[in-house]
Residue, then its C-alpha position, 0 to 999 in steps of 0.5 A: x500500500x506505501x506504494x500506491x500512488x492513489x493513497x497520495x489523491x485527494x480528490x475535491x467534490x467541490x460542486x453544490x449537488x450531491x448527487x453529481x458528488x456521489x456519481x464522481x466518487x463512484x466513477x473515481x472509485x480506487x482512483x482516490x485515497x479520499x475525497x474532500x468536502x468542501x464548503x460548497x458541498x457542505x452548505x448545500x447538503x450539510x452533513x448529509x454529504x458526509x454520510x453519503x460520500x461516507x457510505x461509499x466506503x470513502x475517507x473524508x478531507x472535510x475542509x471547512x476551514x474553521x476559523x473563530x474564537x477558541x471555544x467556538x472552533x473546539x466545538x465545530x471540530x468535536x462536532x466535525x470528529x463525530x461524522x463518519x469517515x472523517x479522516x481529515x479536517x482543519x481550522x485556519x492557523x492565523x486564527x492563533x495559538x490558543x485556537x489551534x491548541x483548543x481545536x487540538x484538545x476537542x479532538x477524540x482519542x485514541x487511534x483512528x481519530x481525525x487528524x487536524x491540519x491547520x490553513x497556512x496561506x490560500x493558495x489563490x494569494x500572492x505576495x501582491x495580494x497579501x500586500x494589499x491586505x496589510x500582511x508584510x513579507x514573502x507567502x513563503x515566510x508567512x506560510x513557515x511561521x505559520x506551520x511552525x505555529x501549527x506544529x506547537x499547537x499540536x496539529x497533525x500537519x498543514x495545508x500549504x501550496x507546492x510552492x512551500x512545501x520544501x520550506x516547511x519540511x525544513x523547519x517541522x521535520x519529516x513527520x509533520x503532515x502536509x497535505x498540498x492544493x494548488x495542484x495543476x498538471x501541465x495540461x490543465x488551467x490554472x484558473x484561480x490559483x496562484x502558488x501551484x505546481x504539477x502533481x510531480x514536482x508536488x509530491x517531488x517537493x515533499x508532499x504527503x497527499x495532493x488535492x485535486x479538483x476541476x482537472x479531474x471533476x471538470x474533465x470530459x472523462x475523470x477516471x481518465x484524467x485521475x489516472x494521468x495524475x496517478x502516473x505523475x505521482x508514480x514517476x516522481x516519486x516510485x518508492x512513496x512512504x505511506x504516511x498513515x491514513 
């Protein structure tokens, strides 16, 4: 299994219908190692897109960015760890130190929990971007600073764009969980991100699973191009540690 690039996919349901959700999931059956829910989805079907993706035997990446006071954030990820299939979920680590370590508490113990992983900088924000929003420096420092606060919280690991991944690795080790959007094959748009790279140089880079959505969702054949991705993977990187969920 430490050798199967489809445990590196993570594959957005980013759309507002459940039923077109579900039909990708089954279409990509095998191609994915799980399937992120996102706030599109959520919004529109609530938990109930949990269930249903749950119930295909699928693990879950729920990416609703929980960003709040620290009782609040505690309380939507005690909520968030009692949905099935949960095998991922994160809050935004600007929310600080105290957030973060509350969110790290309300999780259940044990073995099987969910893992938390805390939003370092989106991947749709440049250094022109942040500047416009009062935030000095390079995404690159910010994103470090960041994933070594998210680290002292107690969080499993990060989400960070490829462009950063090198970096964090560096400054939190081997065993720090990073999880990469931002994610756009060579024959794919860019649309609207801004920090990207290819599924080979991501995983390349370091990265523990990769989050893809329109090249695969919008694609005229999904399984097709899930298998296209599955093949980068494979040649970056033949001899992938399995990193645990």
């Amino acid at each position: 299994m430490a050798n199967d690039p489809s445990r590196r996919l993570i594959v957005a349901l980013d759309t507002p219908r459940l039923d077109q959700a579900v039909a990708l999931a089954r279409r990509l059956d095998g191609l994915a190692g799980c399937f992120k829910i996102g706030s599109e989805l959520f919004t529109a079907a609530g938990p109930r897109a949990v269930e249903a993706i749950a119930g295909l035997g699928a693990k879950i990446f729920l990416d609703l960015k929980f960003h709040d006071i620290p009782n609040t954030v505690a309380g939507a990820v005690a909520a968030a760890a009692r949905l099935p299939g949960i095998r991922l979920l994160n809050v935004h680590a600007s929310g600080g130190l105290q957030m973060m370590r509350a969110a790290a508490r309300a999780l259940p113990r044990g073995r099987g929990r969910p893992m938390l992983l805390g939003v370092t900088l989106l991947t749709s924000l440049d250094a022109a971007a942040l500047r416009r929003i009062g935030i000095a420096g390079s995404p690159a420092s910010r994103v470090v600073k960041l994933s070594k606060l998210a680290q002292q919280a107690g969080l499993d690991g990060v989400v960070a764009s490829p462009r950063e991944v090198r970096a964090i690795r560096r400054a939190c080790g081997p065993r720090f969980l990073l999880v990469v959007p931002g994610v756009r094959p060579g024959w794919a748009a860019r649309g609207d991100q801004a920090r990207v790279a290819t599924p080979a140089e991501a995983v390349r880079a370091g990265a523990d699973y990769i989050v893809v959505g329109r090249p695969i969702t919008a694609a005229r054949d999904p399984h097709a191009a899930a298998r296209r991705i599955l093949e980068e993977i494979s040649v970056a990187n033949p001899l992938l540690r399995s990193a645990g969920f």
